[in-house]
NURO-283801 format. One record per residue (C-alpha): residue number from 1; residue in three letters; x, y, z. Coordinates in steps of 0.2 Angstrom, whole numbers, plus 5000, padded with zeros to 4 digits. Each point is the difference from the previous one (the first is absolute). Layout:
+-----+--------+------+------+------+
! num ! residu !   c1 !   c2 !   c3 !
+-----+--------+------+------+------+
! NUM !    ALA !    X !    Y !    Z !
...
+-----+--------+------+------+------+
% end
This chain:
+-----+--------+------+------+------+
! num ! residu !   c1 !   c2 !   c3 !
+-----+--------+------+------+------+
!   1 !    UNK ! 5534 ! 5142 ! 4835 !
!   2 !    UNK ! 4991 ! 4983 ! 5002 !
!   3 !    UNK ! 5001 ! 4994 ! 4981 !
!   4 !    UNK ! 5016 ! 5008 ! 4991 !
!   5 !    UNK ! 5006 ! 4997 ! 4981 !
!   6 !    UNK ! 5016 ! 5004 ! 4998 !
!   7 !    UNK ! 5006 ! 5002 ! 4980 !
!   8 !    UNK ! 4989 ! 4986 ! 4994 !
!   9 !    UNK ! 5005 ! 4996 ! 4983 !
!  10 !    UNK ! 4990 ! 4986 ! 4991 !
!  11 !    UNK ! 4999 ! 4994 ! 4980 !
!  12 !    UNK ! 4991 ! 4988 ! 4991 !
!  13 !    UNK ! 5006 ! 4994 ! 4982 !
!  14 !    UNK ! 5009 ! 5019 ! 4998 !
!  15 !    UNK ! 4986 ! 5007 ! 5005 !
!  16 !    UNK ! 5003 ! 5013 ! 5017 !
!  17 !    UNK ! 4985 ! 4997 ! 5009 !
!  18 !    UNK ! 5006 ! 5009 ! 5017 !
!  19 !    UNK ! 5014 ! 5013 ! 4999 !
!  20 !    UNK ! 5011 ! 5004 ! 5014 !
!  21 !    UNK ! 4983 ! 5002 ! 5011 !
!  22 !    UNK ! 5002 ! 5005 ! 5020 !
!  23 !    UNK ! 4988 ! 5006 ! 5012 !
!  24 !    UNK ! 4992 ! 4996 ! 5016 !
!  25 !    UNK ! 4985 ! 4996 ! 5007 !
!  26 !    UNK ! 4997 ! 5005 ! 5020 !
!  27 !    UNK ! 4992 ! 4985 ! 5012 !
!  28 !    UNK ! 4980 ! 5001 ! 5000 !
!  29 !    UNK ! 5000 ! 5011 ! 4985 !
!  30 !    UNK ! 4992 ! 4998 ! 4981 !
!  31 !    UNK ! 5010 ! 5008 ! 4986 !
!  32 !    UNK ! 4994 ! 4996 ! 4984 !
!  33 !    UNK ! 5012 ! 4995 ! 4984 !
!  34 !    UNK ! 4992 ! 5010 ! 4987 !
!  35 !    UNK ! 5002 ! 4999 ! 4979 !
!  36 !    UNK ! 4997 ! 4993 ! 4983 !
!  37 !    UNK ! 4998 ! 4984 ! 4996 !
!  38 !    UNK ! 5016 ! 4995 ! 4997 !
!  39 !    UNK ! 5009 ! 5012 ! 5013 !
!  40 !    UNK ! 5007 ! 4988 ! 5011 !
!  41 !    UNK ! 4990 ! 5002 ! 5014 !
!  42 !    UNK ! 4996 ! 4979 ! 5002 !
!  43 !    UNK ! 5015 ! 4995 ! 4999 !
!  44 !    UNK ! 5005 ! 5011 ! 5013 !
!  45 !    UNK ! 4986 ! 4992 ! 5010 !
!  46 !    UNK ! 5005 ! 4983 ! 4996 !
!  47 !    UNK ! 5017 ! 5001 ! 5006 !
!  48 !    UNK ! 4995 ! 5007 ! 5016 !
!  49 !    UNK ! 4989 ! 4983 ! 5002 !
!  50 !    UNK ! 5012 ! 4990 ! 4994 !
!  51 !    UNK ! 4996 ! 4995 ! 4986 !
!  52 !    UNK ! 5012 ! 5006 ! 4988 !
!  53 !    UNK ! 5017 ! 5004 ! 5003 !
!  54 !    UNK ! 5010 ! 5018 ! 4997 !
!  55 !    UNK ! 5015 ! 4997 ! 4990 !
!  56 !    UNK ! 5009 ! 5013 ! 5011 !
!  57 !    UNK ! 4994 ! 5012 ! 5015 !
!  58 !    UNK ! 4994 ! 4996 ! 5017 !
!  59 !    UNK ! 4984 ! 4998 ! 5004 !
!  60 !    UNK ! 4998 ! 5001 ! 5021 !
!  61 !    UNK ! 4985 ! 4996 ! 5009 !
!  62 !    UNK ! 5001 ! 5005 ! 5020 !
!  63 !    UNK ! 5019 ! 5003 ! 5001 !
!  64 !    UNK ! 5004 ! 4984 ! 4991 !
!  65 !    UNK ! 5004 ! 4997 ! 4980 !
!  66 !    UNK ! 4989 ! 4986 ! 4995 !
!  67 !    UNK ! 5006 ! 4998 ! 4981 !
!  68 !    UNK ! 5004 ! 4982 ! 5005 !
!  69 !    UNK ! 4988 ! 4998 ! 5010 !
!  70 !    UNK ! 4983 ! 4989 ! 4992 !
!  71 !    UNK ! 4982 ! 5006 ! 5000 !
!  72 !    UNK ! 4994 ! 4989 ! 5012 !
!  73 !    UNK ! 5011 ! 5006 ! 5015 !
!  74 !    UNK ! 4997 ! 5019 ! 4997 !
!  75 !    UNK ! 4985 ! 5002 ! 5007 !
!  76 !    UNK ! 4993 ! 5008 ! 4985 !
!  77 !    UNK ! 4981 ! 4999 ! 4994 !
!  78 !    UNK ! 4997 ! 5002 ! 4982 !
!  79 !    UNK ! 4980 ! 5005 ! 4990 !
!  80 !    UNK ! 5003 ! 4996 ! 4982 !
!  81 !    UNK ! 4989 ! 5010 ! 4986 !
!  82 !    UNK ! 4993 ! 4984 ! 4995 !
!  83 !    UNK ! 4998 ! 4996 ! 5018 !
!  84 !    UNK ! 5006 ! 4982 ! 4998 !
!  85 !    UNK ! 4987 ! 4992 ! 5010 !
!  86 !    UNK ! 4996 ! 4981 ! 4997 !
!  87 !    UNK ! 4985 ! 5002 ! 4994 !
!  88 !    UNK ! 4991 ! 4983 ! 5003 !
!  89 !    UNK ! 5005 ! 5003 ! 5018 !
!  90 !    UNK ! 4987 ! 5005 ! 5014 !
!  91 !    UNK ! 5005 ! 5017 ! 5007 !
!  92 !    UNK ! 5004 ! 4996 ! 5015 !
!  93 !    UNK ! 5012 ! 4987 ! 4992 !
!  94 !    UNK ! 5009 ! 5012 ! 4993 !
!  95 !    UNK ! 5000 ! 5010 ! 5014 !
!  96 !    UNK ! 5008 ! 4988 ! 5009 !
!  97 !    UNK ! 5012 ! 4991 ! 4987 !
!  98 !    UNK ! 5017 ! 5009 ! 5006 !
!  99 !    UNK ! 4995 ! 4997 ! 5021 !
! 100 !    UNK ! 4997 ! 4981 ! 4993 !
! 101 !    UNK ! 5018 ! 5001 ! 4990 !
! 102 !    UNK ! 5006 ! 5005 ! 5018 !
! 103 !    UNK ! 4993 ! 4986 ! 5008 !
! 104 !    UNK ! 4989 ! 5013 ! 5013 !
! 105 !    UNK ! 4988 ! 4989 ! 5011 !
! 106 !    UNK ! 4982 ! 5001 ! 4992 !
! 107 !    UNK ! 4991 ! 5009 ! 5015 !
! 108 !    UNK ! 5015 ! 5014 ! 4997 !
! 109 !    UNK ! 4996 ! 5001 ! 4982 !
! 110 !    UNK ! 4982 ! 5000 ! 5002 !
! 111 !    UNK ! 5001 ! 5014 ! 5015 !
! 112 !    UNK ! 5011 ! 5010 ! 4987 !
! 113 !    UNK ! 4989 ! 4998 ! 4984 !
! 114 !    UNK ! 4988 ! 5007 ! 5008 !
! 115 !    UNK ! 5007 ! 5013 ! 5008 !
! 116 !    UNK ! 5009 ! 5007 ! 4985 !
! 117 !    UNK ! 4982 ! 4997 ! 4988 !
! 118 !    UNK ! 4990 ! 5011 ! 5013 !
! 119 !    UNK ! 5013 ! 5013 ! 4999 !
! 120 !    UNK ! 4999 ! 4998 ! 4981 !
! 121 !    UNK ! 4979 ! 5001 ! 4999 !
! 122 !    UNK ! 5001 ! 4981 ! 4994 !
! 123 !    UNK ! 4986 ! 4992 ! 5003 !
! 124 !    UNK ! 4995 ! 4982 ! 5010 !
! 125 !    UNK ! 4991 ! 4997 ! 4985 !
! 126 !    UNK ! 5016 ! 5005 ! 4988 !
! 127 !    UNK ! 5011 ! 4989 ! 5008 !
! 128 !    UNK ! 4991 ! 4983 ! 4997 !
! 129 !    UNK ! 5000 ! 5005 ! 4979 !
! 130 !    UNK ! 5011 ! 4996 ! 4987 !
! 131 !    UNK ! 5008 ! 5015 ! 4996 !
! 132 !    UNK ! 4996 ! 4996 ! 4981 !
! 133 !    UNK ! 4983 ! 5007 ! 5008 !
! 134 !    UNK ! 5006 ! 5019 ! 5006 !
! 135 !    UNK ! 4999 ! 5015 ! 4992 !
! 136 !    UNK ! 5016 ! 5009 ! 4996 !
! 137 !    UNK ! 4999 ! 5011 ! 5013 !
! 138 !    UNK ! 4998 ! 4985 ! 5012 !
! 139 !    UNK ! 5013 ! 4989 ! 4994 !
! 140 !    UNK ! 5011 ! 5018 ! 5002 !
! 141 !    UNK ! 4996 ! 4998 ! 5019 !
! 142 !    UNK ! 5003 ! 4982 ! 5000 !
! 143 !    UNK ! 5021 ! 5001 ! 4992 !
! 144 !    UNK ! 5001 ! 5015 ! 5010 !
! 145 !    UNK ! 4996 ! 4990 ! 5018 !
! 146 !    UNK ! 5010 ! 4984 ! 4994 !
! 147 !    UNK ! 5015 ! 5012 ! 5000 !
! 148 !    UNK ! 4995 ! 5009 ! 5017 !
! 149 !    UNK ! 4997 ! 4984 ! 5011 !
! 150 !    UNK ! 5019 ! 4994 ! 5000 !
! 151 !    UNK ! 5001 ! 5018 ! 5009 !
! 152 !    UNK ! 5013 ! 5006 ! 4987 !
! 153 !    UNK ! 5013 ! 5015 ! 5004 !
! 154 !    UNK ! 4999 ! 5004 ! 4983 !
! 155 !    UNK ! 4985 ! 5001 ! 4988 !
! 156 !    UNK ! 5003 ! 5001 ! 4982 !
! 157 !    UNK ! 4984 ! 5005 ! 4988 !
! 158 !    UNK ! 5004 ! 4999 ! 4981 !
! 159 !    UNK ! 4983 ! 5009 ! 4993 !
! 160 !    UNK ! 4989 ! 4992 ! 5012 !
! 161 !    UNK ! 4986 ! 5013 ! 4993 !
! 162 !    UNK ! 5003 ! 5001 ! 4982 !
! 163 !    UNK ! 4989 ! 4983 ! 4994 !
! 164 !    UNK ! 4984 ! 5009 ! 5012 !
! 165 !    UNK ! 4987 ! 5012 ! 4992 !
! 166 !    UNK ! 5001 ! 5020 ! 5003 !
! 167 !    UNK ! 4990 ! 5001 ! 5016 !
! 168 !    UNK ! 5003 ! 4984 ! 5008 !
! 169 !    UNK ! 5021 ! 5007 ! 4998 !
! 170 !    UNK ! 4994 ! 5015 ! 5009 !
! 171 !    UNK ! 4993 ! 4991 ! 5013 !
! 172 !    UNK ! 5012 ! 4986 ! 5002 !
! 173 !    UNK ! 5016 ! 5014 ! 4999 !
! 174 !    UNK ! 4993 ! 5008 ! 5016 !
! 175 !    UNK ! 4996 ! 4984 ! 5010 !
! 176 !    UNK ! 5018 ! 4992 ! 4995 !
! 177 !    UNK ! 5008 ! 5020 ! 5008 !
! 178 !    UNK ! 4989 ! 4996 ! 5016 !
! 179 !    UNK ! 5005 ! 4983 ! 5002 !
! 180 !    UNK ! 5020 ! 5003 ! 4996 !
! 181 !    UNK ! 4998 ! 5014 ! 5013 !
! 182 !    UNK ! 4992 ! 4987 ! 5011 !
! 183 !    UNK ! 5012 ! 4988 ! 4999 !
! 184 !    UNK ! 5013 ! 5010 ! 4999 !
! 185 !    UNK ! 5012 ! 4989 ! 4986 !
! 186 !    UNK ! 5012 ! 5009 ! 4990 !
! 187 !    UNK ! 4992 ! 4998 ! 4984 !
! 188 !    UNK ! 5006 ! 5002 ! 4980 !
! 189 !    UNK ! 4986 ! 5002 ! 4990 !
! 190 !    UNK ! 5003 ! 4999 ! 4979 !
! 191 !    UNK ! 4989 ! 5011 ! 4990 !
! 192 !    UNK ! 5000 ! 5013 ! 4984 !
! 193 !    UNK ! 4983 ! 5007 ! 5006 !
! 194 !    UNK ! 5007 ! 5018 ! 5007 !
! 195 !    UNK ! 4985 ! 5005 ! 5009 !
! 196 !    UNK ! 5001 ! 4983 ! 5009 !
! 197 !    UNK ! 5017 ! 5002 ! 5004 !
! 198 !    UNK ! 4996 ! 5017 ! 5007 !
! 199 !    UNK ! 4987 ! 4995 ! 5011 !
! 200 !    UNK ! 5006 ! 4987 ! 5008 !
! 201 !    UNK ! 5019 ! 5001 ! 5003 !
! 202 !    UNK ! 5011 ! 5006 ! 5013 !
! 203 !    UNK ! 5014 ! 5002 ! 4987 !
! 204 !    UNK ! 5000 ! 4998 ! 4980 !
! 205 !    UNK ! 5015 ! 4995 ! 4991 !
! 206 !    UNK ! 4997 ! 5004 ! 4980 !
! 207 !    UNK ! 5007 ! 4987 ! 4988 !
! 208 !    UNK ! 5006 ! 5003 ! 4982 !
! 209 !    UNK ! 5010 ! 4989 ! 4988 !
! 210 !    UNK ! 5008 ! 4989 ! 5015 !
! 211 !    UNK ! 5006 ! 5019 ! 5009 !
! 212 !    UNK ! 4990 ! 5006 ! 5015 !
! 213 !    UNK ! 4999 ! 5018 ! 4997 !
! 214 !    UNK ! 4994 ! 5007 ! 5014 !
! 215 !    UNK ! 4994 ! 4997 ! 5020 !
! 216 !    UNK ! 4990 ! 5008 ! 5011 !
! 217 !    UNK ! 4985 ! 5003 ! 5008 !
! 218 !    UNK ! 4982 ! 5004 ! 4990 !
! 219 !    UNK ! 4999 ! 5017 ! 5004 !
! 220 !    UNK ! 5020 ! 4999 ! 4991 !
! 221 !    UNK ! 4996 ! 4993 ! 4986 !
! 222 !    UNK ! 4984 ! 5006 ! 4995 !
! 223 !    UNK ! 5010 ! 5017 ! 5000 !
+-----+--------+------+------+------+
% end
């Protein structure tokens, strides 16, 4: 297994937000953490990133525990529901915020922002606007290439659909499955939408209460 939890037990304020959870995730594949509001399944997701910490349990990305290990150096891109884009920013600025962070040369980051927007339908025209100025489904694109240009080995999508209208989610759900086949990262992908989590996944693990309750395949758990 590429991504493993092992036993991970997290609380806040006596509250048991993930419950003796393990399972694993294979390299290049998408499972999806499916469940209620509520059910544990972004927490889960946050600790894999590195952005919370499990009181107890192991989490193990590639062979090697990484509880101690800080978000920045686990090679981990992460799509927020809100998106978290700065807003007043151009899109190709916040495209190329993290290559900055990193001190890349500017003809790398321009050669990879545009790579990356052309593999995500973003427009010449897009990238010069503030993103204040994008539709949702646009700004959806534009959080979703600021995660994919530091080449992550690790994608993490907390309901990266769920603020987009009926149709542009249908449309979107398939052009994200083609893209993570594409790029072959190992993808978790947070959602309470079933039919979403049916389509799209290699695996689905199904949340309730802090407790995963089951994992398998689509066809498994549809049955």
């Amino acid at each position: 297994m590429y991504v493993e939890l092992k036993d991970i037990n997290k609380t806040y304020a006596g509250y048991q937000a993930s419950n003796h959870v393990s399972f694993g995730i294979e390299q290049g594949r998408l499972i999806a953490l499916l469940g209620p509001s509520g059910s544990g399944k972004t927490t889960i997701l946050r600790m894999i990133a590195g952005l919370e910490t499990p009181d107890s349990g192991e989490i193990v990305i590639d062979g090697k525990v990484v509880n101690n290990i800080p978000a920045s150096e686990r090679g981990i891109g992460f799509v927020f529901q809100n998106y978290a884009l700065f807003r007043y920013m151009t899109v190709y600025d916040n495209i190329a915020f993290g290559m900055k962070v990193k001190k890349l040369s500017k003809s790398e980051i321009d050669k990879k922002v545009r790579e990356i927007a052309a593999k995500i339908k973003i427009t010449d025209e897009q990238l010069k606007k503030n993103v204040a100025d994008l539709s949702g489904g646009q700004q959806q694109r534009v959080a979703l290439a600021r995660a994919i240009v530091l080449e992550p080995k690790i994608l993490c999508l907390d309901e990266p659909l769920s603020n987009l209208d009926a149709k542009l989610r249908i449309d979107m759900r398939m052009e994200l499955k083609h893209l993570q086949k594409d790029l072959g990262i190992t993808t978790l992908y947070v959602t309470h939408d079933q039919e979403e989590a049916l389509t799209l996944s290699d695996r689905i693990a199904v949340f309730n209460n802090g407790y995963v309750e089951q994992v398998g395949t689509p066809f498994e758990i549809y049955n």
